[in-house]
N, C-alpha and C positions, 0 to 999 in steps of 0.2 A: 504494500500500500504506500502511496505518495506522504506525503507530510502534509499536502494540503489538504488532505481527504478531513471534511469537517464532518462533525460526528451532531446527531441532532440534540440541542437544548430540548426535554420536553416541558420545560420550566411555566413558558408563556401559554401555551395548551392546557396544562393542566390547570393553571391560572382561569383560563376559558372555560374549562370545565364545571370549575368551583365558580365562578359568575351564572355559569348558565342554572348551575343546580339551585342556586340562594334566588336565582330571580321566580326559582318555581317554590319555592318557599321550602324544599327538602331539606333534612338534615342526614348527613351523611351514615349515621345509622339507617335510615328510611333507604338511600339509594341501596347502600353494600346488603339490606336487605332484599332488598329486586334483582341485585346482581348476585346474590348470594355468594360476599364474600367478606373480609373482614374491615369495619369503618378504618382500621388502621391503614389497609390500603389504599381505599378513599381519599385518605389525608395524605397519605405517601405521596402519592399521584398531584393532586392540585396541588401542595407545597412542596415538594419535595422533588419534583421533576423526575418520580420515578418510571421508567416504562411500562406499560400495563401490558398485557400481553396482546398480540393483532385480535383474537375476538372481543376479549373486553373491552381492548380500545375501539373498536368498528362498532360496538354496542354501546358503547358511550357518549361517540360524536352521533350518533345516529339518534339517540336517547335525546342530544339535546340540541338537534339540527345545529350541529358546530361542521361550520366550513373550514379544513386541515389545511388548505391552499394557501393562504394567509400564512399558516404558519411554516408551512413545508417551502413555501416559495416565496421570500419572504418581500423581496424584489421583486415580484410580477404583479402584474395586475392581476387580480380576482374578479372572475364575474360576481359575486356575491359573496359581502366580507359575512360572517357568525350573525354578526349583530342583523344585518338584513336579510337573513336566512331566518332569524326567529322573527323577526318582526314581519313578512309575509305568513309563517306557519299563525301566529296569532289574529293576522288580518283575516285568513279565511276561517278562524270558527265567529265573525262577526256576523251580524246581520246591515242590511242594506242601510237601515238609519243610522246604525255606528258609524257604518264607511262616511257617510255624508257629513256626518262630524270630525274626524279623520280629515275628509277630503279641505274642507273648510279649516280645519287648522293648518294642514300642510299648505293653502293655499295663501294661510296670514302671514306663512313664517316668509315665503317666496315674497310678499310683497315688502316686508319688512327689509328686507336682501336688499330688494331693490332700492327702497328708502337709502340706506345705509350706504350705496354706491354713489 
């Protein structure tokens, strides 16, 4: 192996992980219960940048519609960063009047942009 061969941080991911779980309001006993495995690992993982294994991690990002792209690549462009991967998965369990609330706010922040320029 070369000397540049970089070895992956999972430090920021697992970061992601533990935002994604806290915004669902889970405690990490509750998740490593679903995953049936121990909270210590839980914690290993979002603080501790430890690797989880390829199916726990595929059930994890998957669990918490976390886009890896972001973090795997960390220089490219993303079609779709985590954070806008959850915020469509929550857009679709609304109903038609929320979006219209939605719509009207995202519409206020765009005019305010433009104030601001």
């Amino acid at each position: 192996m070369s000397e540049n061969t970089d070895i992956f941080d999972f430090k920021t991911l697992g970061q992601a992980i533990k935002k994604a779980r806290e915004a669902r309001e889970m405690t990490r006993e509750q998740l490593a219960e679903i995953l049936d495995i121990a909270p210590r690992h839980i914690q290993a993982i979002e603080n501790e940048g430890q690797h989880p294994s390829c199916q726990l991690f595929v059930r994890l990002i998957t669990m918490f519609d976390i886009s890896v792209d972001q973090y795997l690549f960390p220089n490219k462009d993303t079609a779709k960063s985590t954070l806008r991967r959850q915020i469509d998965t929550m857009l679709d369990g609304f109903e038609e009047k929320d979006l219209m609330v939605i719509e009207g706010t995202a519409k206020g922040i765009c005019k305010a942009k433009e104030t601001e320029e």
